[in-house]
N, C-alpha and C positions, 0 to 999 in steps of 0.2 A: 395420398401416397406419392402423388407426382411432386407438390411441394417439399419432401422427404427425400426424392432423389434429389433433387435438385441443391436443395441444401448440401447435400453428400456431394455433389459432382462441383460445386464451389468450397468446398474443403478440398477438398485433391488438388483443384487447379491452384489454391493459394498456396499450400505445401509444399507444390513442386516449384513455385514462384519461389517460396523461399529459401529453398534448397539451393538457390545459384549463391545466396550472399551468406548462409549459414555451413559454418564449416565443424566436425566432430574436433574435440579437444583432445582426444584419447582414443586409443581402439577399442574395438566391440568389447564387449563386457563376455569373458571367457571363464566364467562361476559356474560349473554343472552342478545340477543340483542331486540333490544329495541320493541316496537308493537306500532305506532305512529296511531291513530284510524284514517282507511278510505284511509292511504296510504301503499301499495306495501313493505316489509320490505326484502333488500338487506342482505344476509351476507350466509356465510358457518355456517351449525348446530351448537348449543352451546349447554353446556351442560345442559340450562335449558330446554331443550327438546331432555335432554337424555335417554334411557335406562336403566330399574335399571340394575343396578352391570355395568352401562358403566364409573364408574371413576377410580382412579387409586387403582390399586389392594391393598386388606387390608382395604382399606376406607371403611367405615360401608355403604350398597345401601340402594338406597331409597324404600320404603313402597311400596310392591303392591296396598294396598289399601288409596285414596290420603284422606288426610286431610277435612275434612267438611268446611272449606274456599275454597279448591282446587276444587271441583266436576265440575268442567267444564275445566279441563284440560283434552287432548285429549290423547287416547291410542295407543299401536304400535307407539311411538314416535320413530324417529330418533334416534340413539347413535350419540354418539360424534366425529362423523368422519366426517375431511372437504369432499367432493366432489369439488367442483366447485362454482362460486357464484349460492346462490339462493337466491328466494325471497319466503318469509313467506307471505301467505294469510290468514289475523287470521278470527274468526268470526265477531267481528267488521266489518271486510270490506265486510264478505259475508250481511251480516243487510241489508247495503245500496241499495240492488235491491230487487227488486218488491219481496215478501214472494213468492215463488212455481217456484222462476226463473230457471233453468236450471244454475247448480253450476257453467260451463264453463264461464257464463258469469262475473262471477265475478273476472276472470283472468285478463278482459280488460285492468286493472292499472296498471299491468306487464308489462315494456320495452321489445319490443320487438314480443310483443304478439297480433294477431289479433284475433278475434271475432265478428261472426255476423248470425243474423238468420233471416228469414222471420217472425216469430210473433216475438211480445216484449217480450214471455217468453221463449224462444228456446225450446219448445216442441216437433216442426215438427222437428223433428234430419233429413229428408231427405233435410231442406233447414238451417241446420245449421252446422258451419264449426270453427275450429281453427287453426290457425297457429303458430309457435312459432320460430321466426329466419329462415326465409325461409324452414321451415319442415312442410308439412300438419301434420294433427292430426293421421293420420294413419302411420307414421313417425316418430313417439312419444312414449315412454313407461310409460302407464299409469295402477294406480294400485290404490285399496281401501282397508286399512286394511289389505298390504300385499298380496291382489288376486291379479292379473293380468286382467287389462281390455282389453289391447291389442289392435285392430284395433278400434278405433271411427267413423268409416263413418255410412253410412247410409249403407242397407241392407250389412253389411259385415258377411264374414262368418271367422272371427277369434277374437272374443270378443266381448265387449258389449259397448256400449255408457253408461257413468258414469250419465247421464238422467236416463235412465234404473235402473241404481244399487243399487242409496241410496236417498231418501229423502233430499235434499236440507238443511231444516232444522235441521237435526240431524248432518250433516258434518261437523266438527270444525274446521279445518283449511286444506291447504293444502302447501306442499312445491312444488314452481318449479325450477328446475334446466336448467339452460338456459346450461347449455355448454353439454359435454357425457353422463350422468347420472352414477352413481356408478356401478360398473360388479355385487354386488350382489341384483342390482335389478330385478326380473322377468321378462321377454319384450324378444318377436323374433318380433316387430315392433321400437326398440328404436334406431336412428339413430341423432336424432337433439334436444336430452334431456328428461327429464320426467318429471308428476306431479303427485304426490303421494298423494291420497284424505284419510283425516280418519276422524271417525265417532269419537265422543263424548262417554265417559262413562255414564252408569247409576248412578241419584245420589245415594247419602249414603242413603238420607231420601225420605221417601213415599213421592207420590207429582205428579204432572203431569203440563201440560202445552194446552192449547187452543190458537188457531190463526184463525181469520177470514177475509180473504181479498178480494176484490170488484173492480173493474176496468170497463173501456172501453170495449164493445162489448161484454157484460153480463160475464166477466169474473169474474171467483170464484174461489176464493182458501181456503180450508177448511182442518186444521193442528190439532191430537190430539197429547197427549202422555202422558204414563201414566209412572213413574218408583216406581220398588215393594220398594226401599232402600235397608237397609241391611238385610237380611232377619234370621241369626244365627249369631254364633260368628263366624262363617270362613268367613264372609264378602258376601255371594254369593248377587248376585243382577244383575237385567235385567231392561229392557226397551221396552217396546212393542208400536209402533207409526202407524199412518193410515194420506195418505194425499189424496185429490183429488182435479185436478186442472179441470175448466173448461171456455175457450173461444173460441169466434164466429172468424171467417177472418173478416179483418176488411173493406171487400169487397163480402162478401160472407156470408150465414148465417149457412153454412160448420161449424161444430167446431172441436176443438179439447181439447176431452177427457183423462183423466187420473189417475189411482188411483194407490197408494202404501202400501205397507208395509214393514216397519222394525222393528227388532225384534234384541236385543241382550243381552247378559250373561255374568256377568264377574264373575271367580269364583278365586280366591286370593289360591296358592298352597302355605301357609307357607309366610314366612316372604317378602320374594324376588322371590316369584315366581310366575305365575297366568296363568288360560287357560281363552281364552275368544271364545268366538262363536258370528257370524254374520249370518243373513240371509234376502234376500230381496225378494220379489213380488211387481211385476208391471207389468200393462195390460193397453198400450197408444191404441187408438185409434182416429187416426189424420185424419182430411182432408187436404191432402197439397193444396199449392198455387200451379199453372199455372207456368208451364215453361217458361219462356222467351228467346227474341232473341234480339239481338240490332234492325233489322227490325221489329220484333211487337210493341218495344216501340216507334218507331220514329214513324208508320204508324200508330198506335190503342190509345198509350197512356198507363199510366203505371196502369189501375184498368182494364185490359183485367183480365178476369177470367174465372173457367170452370162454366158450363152448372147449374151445381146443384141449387136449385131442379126442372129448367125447364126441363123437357126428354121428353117433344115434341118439343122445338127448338135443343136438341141433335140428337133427331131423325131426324128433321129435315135437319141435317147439316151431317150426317150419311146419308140418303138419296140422297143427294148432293153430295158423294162422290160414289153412286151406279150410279147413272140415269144421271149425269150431264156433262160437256163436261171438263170443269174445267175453261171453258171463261168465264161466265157469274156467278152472284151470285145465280143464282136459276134458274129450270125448268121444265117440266110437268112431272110428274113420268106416270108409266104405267099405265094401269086400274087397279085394285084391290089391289094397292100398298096403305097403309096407309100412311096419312101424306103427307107432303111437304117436297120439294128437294129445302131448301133454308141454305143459308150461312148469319151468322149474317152481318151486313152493315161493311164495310170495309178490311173483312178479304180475300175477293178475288184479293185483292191488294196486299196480302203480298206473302212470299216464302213457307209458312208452309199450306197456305188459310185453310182445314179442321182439320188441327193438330194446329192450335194457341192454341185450349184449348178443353178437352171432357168431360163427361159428368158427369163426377168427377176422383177424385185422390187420393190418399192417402196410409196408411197402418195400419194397426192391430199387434203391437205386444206384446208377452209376453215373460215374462223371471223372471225367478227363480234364486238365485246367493245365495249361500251359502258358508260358511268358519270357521271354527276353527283354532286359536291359539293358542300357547305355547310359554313360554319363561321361562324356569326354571334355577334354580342357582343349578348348578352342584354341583362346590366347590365356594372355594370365586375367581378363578380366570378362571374358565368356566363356559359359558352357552350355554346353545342349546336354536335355537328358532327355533320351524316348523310351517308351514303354511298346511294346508290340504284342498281342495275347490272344489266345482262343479256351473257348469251353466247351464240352458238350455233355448234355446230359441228358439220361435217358431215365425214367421213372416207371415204377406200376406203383400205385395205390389199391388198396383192396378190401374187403371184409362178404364173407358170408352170410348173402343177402334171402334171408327167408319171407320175401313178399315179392320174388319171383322165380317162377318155377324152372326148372332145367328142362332141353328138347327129351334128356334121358327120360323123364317123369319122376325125376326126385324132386322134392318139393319145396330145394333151396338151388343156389346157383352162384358162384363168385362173381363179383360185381367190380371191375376192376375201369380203373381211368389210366389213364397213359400220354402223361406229360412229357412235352420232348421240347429242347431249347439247344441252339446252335448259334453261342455270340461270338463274333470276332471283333476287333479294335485294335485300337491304337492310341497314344498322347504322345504329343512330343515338346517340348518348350526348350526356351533360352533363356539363361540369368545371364545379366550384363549389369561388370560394376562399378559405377562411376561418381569419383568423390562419396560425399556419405548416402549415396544409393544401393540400392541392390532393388534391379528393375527385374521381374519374371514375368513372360509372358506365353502362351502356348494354346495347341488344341487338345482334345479330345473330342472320338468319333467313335460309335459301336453299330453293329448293323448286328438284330436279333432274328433269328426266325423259329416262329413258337408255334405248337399245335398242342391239342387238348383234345383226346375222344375221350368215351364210356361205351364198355365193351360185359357184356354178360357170355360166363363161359359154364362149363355142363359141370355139375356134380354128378357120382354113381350115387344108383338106387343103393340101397342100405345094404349091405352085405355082399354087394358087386364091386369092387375095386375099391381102393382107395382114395382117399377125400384128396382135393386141390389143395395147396399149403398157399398160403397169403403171401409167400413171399418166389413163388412160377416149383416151375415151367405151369401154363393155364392151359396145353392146346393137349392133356391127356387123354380127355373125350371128346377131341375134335376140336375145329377151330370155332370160337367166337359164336353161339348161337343168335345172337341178339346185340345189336349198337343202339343208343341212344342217340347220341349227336357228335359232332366231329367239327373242331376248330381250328383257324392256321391262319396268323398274324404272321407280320414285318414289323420290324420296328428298327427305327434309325435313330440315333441322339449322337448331338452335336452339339461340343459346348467350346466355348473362347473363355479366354480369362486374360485378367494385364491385372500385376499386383507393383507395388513399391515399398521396400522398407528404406524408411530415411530415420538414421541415427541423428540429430542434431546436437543432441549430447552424449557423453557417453553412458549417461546412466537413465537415457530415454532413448528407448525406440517406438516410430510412429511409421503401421502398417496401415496401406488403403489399397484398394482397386475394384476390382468388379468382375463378374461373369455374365456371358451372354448364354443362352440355353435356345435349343429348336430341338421338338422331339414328335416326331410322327408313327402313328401306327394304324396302320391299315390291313383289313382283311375281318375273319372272323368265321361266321357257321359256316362250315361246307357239307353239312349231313345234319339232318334232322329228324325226326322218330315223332310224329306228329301222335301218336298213341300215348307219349308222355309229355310231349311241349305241343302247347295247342299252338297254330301257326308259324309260321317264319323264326327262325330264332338268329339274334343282332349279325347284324352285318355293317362294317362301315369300316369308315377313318377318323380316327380324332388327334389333332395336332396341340400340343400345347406349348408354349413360346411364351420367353421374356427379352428383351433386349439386355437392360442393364441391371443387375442383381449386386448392390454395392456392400460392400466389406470394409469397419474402418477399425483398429487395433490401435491400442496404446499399451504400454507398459513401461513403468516409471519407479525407479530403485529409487527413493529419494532419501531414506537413510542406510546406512550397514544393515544387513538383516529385514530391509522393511522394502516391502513393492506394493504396490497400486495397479490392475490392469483393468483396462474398459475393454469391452466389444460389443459392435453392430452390424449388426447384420439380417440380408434379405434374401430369401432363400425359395423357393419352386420346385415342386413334386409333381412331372407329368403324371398323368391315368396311367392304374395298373391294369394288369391282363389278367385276367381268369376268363373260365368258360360257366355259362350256365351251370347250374347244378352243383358246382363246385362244392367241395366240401370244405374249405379256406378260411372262407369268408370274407376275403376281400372286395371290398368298395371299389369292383370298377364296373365302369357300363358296360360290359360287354355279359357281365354274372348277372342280369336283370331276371329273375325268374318268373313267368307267369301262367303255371303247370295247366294242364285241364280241369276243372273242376270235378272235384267225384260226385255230384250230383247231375254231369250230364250238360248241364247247362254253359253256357258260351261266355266265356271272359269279356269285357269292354274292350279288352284290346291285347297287342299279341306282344313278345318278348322285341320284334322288331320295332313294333309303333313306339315302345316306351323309350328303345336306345336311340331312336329318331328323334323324340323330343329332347334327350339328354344331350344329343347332338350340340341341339340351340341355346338350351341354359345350360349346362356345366360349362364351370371355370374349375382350371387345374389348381391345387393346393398350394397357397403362397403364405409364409409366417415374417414376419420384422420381429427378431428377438433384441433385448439389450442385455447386459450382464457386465455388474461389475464389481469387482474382488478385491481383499487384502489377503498380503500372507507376508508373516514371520518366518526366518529360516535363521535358526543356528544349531549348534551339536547338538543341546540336548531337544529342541524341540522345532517342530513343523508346525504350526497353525494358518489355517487360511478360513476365511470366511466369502460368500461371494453372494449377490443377491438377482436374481435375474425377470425378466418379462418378455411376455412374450405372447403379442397381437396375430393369432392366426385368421385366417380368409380362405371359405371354400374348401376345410377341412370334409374329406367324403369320407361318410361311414356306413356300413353295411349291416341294415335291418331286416332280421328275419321272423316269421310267425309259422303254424305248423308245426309238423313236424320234420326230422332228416330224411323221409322217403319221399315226402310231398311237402317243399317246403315254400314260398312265396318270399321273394329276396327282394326287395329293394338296394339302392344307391341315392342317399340322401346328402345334398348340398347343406350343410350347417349353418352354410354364410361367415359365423362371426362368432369367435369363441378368442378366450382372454385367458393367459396362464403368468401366474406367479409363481415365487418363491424362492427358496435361500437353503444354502449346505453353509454348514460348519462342522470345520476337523479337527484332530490335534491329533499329532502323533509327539509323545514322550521316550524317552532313551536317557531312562534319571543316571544308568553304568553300562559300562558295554554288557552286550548280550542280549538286554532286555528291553523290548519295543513296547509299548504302549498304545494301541491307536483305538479314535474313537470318532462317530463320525453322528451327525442329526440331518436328513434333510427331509424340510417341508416343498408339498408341492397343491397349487388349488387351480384346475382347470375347472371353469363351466361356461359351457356354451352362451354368448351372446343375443342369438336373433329367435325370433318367435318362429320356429319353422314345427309344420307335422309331422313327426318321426314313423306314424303309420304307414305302413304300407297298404295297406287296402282301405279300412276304414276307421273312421273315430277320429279321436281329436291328442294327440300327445306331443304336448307341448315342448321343445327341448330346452327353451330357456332358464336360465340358471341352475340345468342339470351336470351333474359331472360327469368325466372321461370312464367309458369302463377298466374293469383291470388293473386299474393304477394306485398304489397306495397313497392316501394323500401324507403320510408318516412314515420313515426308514429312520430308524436307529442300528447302528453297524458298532460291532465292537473286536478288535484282535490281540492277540497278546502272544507274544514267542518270548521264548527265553533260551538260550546258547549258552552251553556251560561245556568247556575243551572241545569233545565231539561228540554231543548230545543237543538233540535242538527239542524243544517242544511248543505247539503251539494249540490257539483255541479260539474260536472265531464263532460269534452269535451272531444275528441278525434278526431283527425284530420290523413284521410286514403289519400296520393298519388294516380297517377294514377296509375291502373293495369294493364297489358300485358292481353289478351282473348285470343287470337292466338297462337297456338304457335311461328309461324312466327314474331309475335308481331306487324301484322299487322292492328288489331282493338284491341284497348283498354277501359276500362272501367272510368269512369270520376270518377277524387279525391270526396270528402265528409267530412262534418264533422257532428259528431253524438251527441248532447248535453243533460243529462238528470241532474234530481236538485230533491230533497229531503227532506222535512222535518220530524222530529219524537221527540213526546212528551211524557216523562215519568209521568203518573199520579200519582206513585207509589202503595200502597197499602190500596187495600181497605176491609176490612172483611178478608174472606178466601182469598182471588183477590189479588195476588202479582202481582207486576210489569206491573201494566197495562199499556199498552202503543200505541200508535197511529200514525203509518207512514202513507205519501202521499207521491209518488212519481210521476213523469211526466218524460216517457220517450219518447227519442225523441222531446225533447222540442220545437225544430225551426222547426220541421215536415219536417226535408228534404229529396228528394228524391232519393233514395242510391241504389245501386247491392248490397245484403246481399252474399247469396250462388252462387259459378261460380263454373262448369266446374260437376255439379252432373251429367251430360249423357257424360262425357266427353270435351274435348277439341276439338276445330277444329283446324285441321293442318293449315288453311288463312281464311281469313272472318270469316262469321257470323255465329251462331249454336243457336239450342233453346236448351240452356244450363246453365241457369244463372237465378235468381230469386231475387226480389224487396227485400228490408228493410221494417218493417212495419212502419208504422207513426204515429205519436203525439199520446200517449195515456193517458191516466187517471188513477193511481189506489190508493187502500186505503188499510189499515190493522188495525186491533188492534187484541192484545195478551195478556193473562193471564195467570200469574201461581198459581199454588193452591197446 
C-alpha cells in the first residue's frame, strides 16, 4: 500500500511541476449535460451546475440571486471539478414516485443501486435499506446542503436517515457518485461513494404551493409551502414548508405516522456572494412490520404479523411462554393467573413458536438538523465556503416483549431502547484560482455525544387498563421497571483535505489530492444488569487514523460526443457505535455480546475481555477502488459503460447465532475481500417525449482471507464466500412518454438471488418489482397555477419479495428472524397547486 501512495504522491508532485510551463488553450468546457426527464443522467459535474466564481479566473461569476425564469435551480451546487462518473437525479425523476416517498427511493434508476423497504413509502427506516456497488448505506457518505448525514441505518448512533432530514418535496436534485467520492466531502462513513441531497431555493416572488395525496391503506399525504420572494433590494427571502404523511400496514391497522418541517433563508452578500441557513423538524412515529425468518415464511405464510391491537391473544401467547412446556400450542395456567396460555395456530411448528411476532413493534423518533452557509468571494480568484451545523436526535425503539414479565404481573412488558445523539460541526475551505489551477483546500470537525440504554416498562393485567402503544408515552404504569444496560460515548472526527483540478487542455481535466482522517471515540457501558450480560460490559477508546488517503481523477473529451474518465481512490471507515444487544447489527466492538448462558454455567470470558482483545487487533475499514468509464452523449442517446475494482481491508461484519432474546454477536476482521464489476446504460429519445432507458449492472464480492466466521464454535470458513444482501445482477428498465399534458411512465427492476448466510448457505429468491404512473397537467386556473394530478400503482404485478435483510444481524449458517417482506400492490393518487 505504501508503495501505492507513493506512486500517487509523485504523480501530483510531477503535475503540479507541470502546471508552471503547461498553459489551457481555451476556457473550461461549459456543455451541461443533458436532464432526459425520468432517466438517471451519467456524467462528471459541468459547469451548469457550477459554483459562482467556479469558472476561469477574471470571468465575470454568476448572480447570487438566480434569474426569475431560474427559481428552481438548486443551491450548494457542485463546482466544476470532475470526481468520478456520477449520475444526476433531477426533480423530474424525483415527481415520478408516490408524493411523501422517502427521497432514497428515487435512487432506484441508478445502475448499480439497490432499494427496498417494507411499506411503499419507505417511512419505517427500521425495514428500509440501500445499497450502492456492493457498499450498505452505512458505507456511504451521505450529505444535505453540505451537513453530513453520515450513518443511514436504522437506530444508528452516528447521523441521521435523509427521511428524517428534509422534506421529500423541497429536495431538487441529487448527485451520486458511484466510484470514491471527492476528499473534500464530509463522511467518517464514506467507503463505496456518496449522494449528496439539496434542497431547492426560495422563489424571487411571494407564492406557495399545496399537495394532497391519497392511497391504499388510508394513506395521506398533506404538503404546504409558502415562499416570502424578495423581500428588499439585498434579495433576502425564505421558505417555510410543513408535510404529514399517514398509513396503515397493509396487514395490520398499525400505522405509520409522520410530520415535518422545513424552513430556509437565502440571504445574497453582494454580487457573488450569499449566506444561506437550513433547518429541519420531524417527529415519525412508526409501527414496524414482524420480523421474518425463511421458516416463518414456509411454515405460516408471508401476512404473519404482530399481535396489535389484540393484547389478550398477546397475553395469551405471553402466558404460553410462563406456564407452558413448549410441546403443545396451549395449557391450563395456574389459578388466579388471567387469560389463557395459548399460541396462535401454527406457530408451535416453527423455531421462533412465541417470538414469530409480539404484541407490537416499532419506534418514535425525533430530530432537529440545522445548518448555515457561506460562500463568499474573497477577491476574484478566492473564495471561502463554511458550513456550520447541529443535530439532535432522540429515539425509542420498541416491541412487546413476552419473555419478561411486567412488576404489574402481566406476563409480557414493553421492551424499549433509547438512542440519543448530539452532533455539532463544522467545514470550512478556500478555492484559489490560479492559471489553469483551481487549488481547494479545507477542514472538517464533528464532535458526537451518543448514549444507548434498554429499559422494560409495565403492561396492565388483562382487563385493567390499556395496553402501552410502541410508539410512548411508556411511563402509564409507572416508570421503567427494569434496565438492562446503559451506554455513552464521544466521538470527535477530524478531517483535512488539499485537492487540484489542472485543466491543461481544454477538453482534459486532471483532479488529484488527498485526505487526512483522525477519529476517536471514547466511553461506552455505564450500567450493566449482570442477570442478562454475565460480567463487565465494553468499555474503552478506539481511535482510528490515516494520514494520506489519495484521490487522482481524469476525464478526457477526446472526440464531439465521446469522453473517457478514470478514478482512484483510497478511502477509511472508522468503528461504528452500537451498544450490546443491539438490534442493528452493526459490526462494531462496542455490540460484542456474551449473554449468561441458560444452562448456569460460566462463559470463558466476558463482553469486556473480548472488546480488550479487539482493542489490539482491529484495524479500521480501508478499501483502494479503481473505476473507469465511457459515455457517449448526444440528442437522441446517453450510453455510458464503466468497469470498476475494488481491494477492501478489514472489512468488519457482524456474526450472530441464537436467537433475538439471547443472541451471541460477534465482530469479525475479514482481513481481505476483492470486488468487481461493470454497469452499462443507454438511455434512448428516438422523438421528443419519449425516453427509453435501460440499465445492466454486474457486481462479485467474496472475501479473500481464510478467517472463522464462528462465533463460538466450529470451523466456518469465509473465503470465497459472498457479501450478504447484495444482488450480484440488477437489470433496471424506464419508459415515459409526454404527449401535450399527459405524461406516463413505467419502471421495472429486476433483483438476483441473495446470499442470507454468511456461509451463503441459505439464500433469498431473485424478484422483480414493477410500478407505472400517470400525470396530468390542468394547468391554470384563477389564482391555481399548475394544477396537476398523478396516480401511481406500485408494485404492479403484486409480487412477493424480501425488502429489508440482516436488520438483527446476519446468521453465521441457516436461518435467522432477520429479514422482512416487500409491501404489495398499492394504490395512490395526488393533486397540486401553486398559487
Amino acid at each position: 500500500m505504501r508503495q501505492k501512495m507513493s506512486w500517487t504522491l509523485c504523480a501530483i508532485l510531477a503535475s503540479t511541476a507541470l502546471a508552471n510551463i503547461a498553459r489551457a488553450d481555451a476556457p473550461q468546457d461549459t456543455q451541461a449535460r443533458k436532464a432526459a426527464s425520468g432517466t438517471p443522467q451519467s456524467g462528471t459535474p459541468k459547469s451548469g451546475t457550477a459554483k459562482p466564481g467556479a469558472s476561469k479566473p477574471g470571468a465575470r461569476k454568476a448572480a447570487a440571486t438566480p434569474a426569475p425564469q431560474e427559481e428552481s435551480v438548486a443551491v450548494t451546487a457542485r463546482r466544476n471539478i470532475p470526481h468520478n462518473a456520477e449520475n444526476l437525479v433531477t426533480r423530474a425523476m424525483i415527481e415520478q414516485q408516490v408524493a411523501g416517498t422517502n427521497i432514497l427511493k428515487s435512487l432506484t434508476q441508478v445502475p448499480g443501486v439497490s432499494f427496498s423497504s417494507t411499506d411503499a413509502l419507505g417511512l419505517d427506516t427500521w425495514g428500509a435499506n440501500v445499497y450502492m456497488r456492493g457498499y450498505f448505506m452505512d458505507q456511504l457518505g451521505m450529505s444535505l446542503d453540505g451537513i453530513p448525514l453520515n450513518d443511514q441505518t436504522y437506530g444508528n448512533l452516528n447521523g441521521v436517515n435523509i427521511a428524517n432530514t428534509a422534506i421529500s418535496d423541497d429536495i431538487e436534485r441529487t448527485n451520486v457518485s458511484q466510484g470514491a467520492g471527492a476528499v473534500d466531502i464530509p463522511s467518517n462513513t464514506n467507503l463505496g461513494g456518496t449522494m449528496q441531497f439539496f434542497t431547492g431555493d426560495p422563489k424571487d416572488k411571494f407564492g406557495g404551493k399545496v399537495s394532497q395525496g391519497f392511497g391504499s391503506y388510508a394513506m395521506k399525504h398533506t404538503y404546504v409551502r409558502i415562499d416570502s420572494g424578495q423581500l428588499n433590494p439585498t434579495g433576502t427571502k425564505f421558505f417555510v414548508s410543513y408535510a404529514r404523511n399517514y398509513e396503515e400496514k397493509y396487514d395490520s391497522p398499525s400505522p405509520a405516522f409522520m410530520q415535518q418541517v422545513d424552513a430556509k433563508l437565502v440571504q445574497p452578500l453582494g454580487p457573488n456572494s450569499r449566506m444561506s441557513a437550513f433547518f429541519n423538524w420531524s417527529d415519525a412515529e412508526v409501527w414496524g412490520y414482524a420480523d421474518k425468518s425463511l421458516d416463518i415464511l414456509n411454515t405460516l405464510g408471508w401476512r404473519t404479523e404482530s399481535f396489535y391491537p389484540n393484547y389478550a391473544a398477546a397475553y395469551a401467547a405471553a402466558n404460553w411462554v410462563n406456564y407452558c412446556d413448549g410441546t403443545t400450542p396451549s395449557c391450563a395456567t395456574p389459578p388466579g393467573v388471567r387469560g389463557k396460555a395459548q399460541l396462535p395456530a401454527g406457530w408451535i411448528n416453527t423455531n421462533e413458536q412465541a417470538g414469530v411476532a409480539f404484541y407490537d413493534a416499532g419506534q418514535h423518533t425525533v430530530n432537529y438538523v440545522g445548518g448555515l452557509n457561506f460562500d463568499v468571494a474573497v477577491t476574484d480568484r478566492l473564495r471561502w465556503t463554511s458550513t456550520i451545523y447541529g443535530h439532535s436526535d432522540t429515539e425509542y425503539d420498541t416491541y412487546g416483549d413476552p419473555y419478561q414479565p411486567s412488576a404489574t404481573g402481566a406476563p409480557l412488558s414493553e421492551q424499549v431502547w433509547q438512542p440519543r445523539q448530539e452532533r455539532y460541526g463544522f467545514q470550512t475551505a478556500l478555492e484559489y484560482h490560479i492559471a489553469d489551477h483551481t487549488i481547494h483546500s479545507g477542514v472538517w470537525f464533528e464532535n458526537n455525544n451518543q448514549a444507548y440504554s434498554q429499559f422494560w416498562y409495565n403492561e396492565p393485567l388483562l382487563g385493567q387498563g390499556a395496553p402501552l402503544k410502541t410508539v410512548g408515552p411508556y411511563t402509564t404504569y409507572g416508570p421503567a421497571f427494569m434496565q438492562n444496560y446503559g451506554f455513552q460515548w464521544n466521538t470527535n472526527t477530524f478531517q483535512y483535505h488539499f485537492m487540484d483540478t489542472w485543466r491543461p487542455l481544454r477538453t482534459v481535466a486532471i483532479n488529484y489530492g488527498f485526505k487526512s482522517m483522525l477519529q476517536t471515540t471514547s466511553g461506552g457501558a455505564n450500567y450493566n444488569n449482570e442477570a442478562f450480560n454475565y460480567g463487565p460490559l465494553p468499555n474503552g477508546s478506539m481511535t482510528s487514523s490515516a494520514a494520506f488517503l489519495p484521490h487522482v481523477n481524469l476525464d478526457w473529451r477526446f472526440l464531439p460526443h465521446n469522453e473517457i474518465y478514470f478514478d482512484m481512490a483510497e478511502n477509511m471507515r472508522p468503528y461504528s457505535i452500537a451498544g450490546t444487544g443491539g438490534a442493528s447489527g452493526v459490526a462494531s466492538p462496542w455490540a460484542v455480546s456474551v449473554p449468561t448462558p441458560t444452562d448456569g454455567s460460566t462463559p470463558a470470558q466476558t463482553s469486556q475481555q473480548v472488546f480488550q482483545q479487539l482493542q489490539k487487533t482491529l484495524r479500521p475499514e480501508k478499501d483502494f477502488t479503481y473505476l473507469l468509464g465511457y459515455r457517449y452523449s448526444s440528442r437522441l442517446a446517453v450510453i455510458s459503460l464503466d468497469g470498476y475494482r475494488s481491494d477492501d481491508y478489514h472489512r468488519l461484519i457482524s456474526a450472530s447465532v441464537g436467537d433475538l432474546n439471547n443472541p451471541t454477536s460477534s465482530v469479525i476482521d475479514t482481513q481481505k475481500a476483492g470486488m468487481w464489476g461493470a454497469d452499462a446504460t443507454a438511455t434512448i429519445t428516438p422523438y421528443p417525449g419519449l425516453s427509453i432507458y435501460n440499465s445492466f449492472s454486474y457486481n462479485h464480492f467474496t472475501y479473500g482471507a481464510h478467517v472463522n466466521a464462528c462465533p463460538t464454535e466450529g470451523n466456518c470458513d469465509l473465503y470465497g464466500k459472498k457479501m450478504d444482501a447484495y444482488p450480484s445482477f440488477m437489470y433496471k428498465t424506464n419508459v415515459s412518454y409526454t404527449w401535450h399534458r399527459f405524461t406516463v411512465h413505467f419502471d421495472a427492476n429486476y433483483y438476483s438471488s441473495r446470499p442470507f448466510s454468511v456461509m451463503n448457505d441459505t439464500h433469498v429468491a431473485p424478484y422483480w418489482l414493477a410500478n407505472s404512473g400517470a400525470r396530468y397537467r390542468f394547468g391554470d386556473y384563477s389564482v391555481f397555477k399548475n394544477v396537476t394530478l398523478d396516480f401511481n400503482v406500485y408494485n404492479l404485478f403484486n409480487s412477493k419479495y424480501i425488502a429489508m435483510m440482516g436488520e438483527n444481524g446476519f446468521p453465521v449458517t441457516g436461518d435467522y428472524q432477520s429479514m422482512e417482506r416487500g409491501a404489495v400492490r398499492e394504490f395512490f393518487g395526488n393533486v397540486n397547486t401553486e398559487f
